[in-house]
C-alpha positions as CSV (number, residue, x, y, z in Angstrom):
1,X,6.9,12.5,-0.1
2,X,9.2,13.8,-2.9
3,X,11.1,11.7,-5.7
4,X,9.4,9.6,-8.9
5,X,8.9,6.8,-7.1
6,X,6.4,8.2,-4.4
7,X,3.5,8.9,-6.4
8,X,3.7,5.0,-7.2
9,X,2.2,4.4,-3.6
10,X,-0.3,6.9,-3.6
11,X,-3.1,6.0,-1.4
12,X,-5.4,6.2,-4.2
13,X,-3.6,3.6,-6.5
14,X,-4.2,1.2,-4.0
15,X,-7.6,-0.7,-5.1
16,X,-5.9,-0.7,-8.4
17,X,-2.7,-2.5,-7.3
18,X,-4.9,-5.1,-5.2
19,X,-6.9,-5.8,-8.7
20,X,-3.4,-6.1,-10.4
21,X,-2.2,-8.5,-7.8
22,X,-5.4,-10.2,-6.3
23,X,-8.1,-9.6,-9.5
24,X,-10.9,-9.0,-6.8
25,X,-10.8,-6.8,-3.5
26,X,-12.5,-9.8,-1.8
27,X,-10.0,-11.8,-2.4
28,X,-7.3,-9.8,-1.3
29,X,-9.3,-8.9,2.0
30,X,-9.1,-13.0,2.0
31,X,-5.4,-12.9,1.8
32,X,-4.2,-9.5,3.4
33,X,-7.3,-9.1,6.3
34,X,-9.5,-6.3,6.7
35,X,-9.9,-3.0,4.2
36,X,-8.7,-0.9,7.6
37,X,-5.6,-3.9,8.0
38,X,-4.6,-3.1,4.4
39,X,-4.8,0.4,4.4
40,X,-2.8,0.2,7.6
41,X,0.2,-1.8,6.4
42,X,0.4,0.1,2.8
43,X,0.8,3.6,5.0
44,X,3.1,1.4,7.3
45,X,5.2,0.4,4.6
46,X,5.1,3.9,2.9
47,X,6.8,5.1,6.1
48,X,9.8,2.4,6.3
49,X,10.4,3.0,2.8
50,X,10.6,6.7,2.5
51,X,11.0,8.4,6.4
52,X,15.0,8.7,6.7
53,X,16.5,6.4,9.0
54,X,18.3,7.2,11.9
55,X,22.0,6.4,11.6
């Protein structure tokens, strides 16, 4: 992935930005579903928001 943005959704950042929204991983596994469910939708969304679109 290249651009500024990009390194904002770095797999790694992720507990962090659950602790910013959610203040407890348990309680965002409460909200979002399993760790592997999360995980699954961040690199879901990373796709849809950087992968160009066919026109």
């Amino acid at each position: 992935m290249g651009g500024t943005g990009a390194g904002e959704l770095d797999q790694e950042k992720l507990p962090y930005l659950l602790l910013l929204k959610y203040h407890a991983i348990p309680d965002a596994v409460a909200t979002l579903g399993s760790t592997d469910k999360i995980l699954s939708t961040f690199i879901d969304f990373q796709k849809n928001l950087y992968w160009p679109r066919a026109v």
